[in-house]
N, C-alpha and C positions, 0 to 999 in steps of 0.2 A: 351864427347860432342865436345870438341875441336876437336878431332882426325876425327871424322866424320863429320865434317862441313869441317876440309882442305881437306879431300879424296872427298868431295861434290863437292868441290872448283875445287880442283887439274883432277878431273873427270871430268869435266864441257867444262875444256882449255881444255883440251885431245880431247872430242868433237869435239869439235869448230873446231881441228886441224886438225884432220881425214878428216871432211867431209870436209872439205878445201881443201886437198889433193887428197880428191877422186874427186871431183868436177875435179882440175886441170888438174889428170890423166888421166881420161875419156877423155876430150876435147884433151889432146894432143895424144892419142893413137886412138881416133876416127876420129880426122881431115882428117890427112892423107889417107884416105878411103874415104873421102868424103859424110862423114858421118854428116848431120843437128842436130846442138846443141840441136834442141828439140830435137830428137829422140835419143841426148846423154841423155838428161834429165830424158827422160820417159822408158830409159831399163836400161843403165847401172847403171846410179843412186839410180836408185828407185829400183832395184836387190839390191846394195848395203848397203842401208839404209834400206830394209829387214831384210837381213841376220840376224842378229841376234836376233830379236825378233822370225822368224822361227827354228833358230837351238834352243836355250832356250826351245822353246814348243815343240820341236821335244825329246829335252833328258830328259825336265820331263817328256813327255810323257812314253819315253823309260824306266822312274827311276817309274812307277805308280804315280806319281803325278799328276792325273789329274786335280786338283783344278789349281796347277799353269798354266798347259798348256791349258787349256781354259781359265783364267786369263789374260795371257799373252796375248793369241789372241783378246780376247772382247775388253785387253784394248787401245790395240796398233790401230785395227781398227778403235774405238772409238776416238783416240785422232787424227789420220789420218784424218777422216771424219773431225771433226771437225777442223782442219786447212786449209784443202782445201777449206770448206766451208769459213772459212775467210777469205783467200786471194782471193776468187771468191768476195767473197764479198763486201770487199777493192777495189777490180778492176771495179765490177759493180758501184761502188758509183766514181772512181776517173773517169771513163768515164762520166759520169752523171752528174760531175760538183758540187760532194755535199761535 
């Protein structure tokens, strides 16, 4: 139980630190193109923060797993939808004054 609570942990910072990174990297390899932060936002990022929920379903798919590779996708879109709907959300109400 310990060991998979610190890999839960140690998993987590790792995150954290990636999309940090990747965030950074896009912006500074995008600029210089003259390239709009939003449009860093909406391809390179979100390619990014893809990736691996696509290759996961792509190699069960490839290993006959299909439980996990429909799994993987219902749930990743799932949790997608739903945070966008959040922060839409968030944002309708902090414009609104509520």
């Amino acid at each position: 139980m310990f060991v998979a609570s610190a890999l839960l942990i140690v998993g987590s910072i790792l995150l954290a630190y990636g999309a940090d990174r990747l965030v950074f990297s896009a912006a500074i390899l995008c600029r210089p193109f003259g390239i709009m932060p939003l449009i860093i936002g909406m391809t390179v990022v979100s390619i990014g923060t893809s990736l691996p929920e696509m290759i996961l379903s792509f190699l069960a798919a490839q290993y006959g797993q299909m439980d996990l590779a429909v799994g993987t996708a219902l749930g990743f879109n799932i949790t997608n939808i739903f945070s966008i709907l959040d922060g839409a959300a968030r944002t309708a109400a902090d414009a609104a004054g509520c």
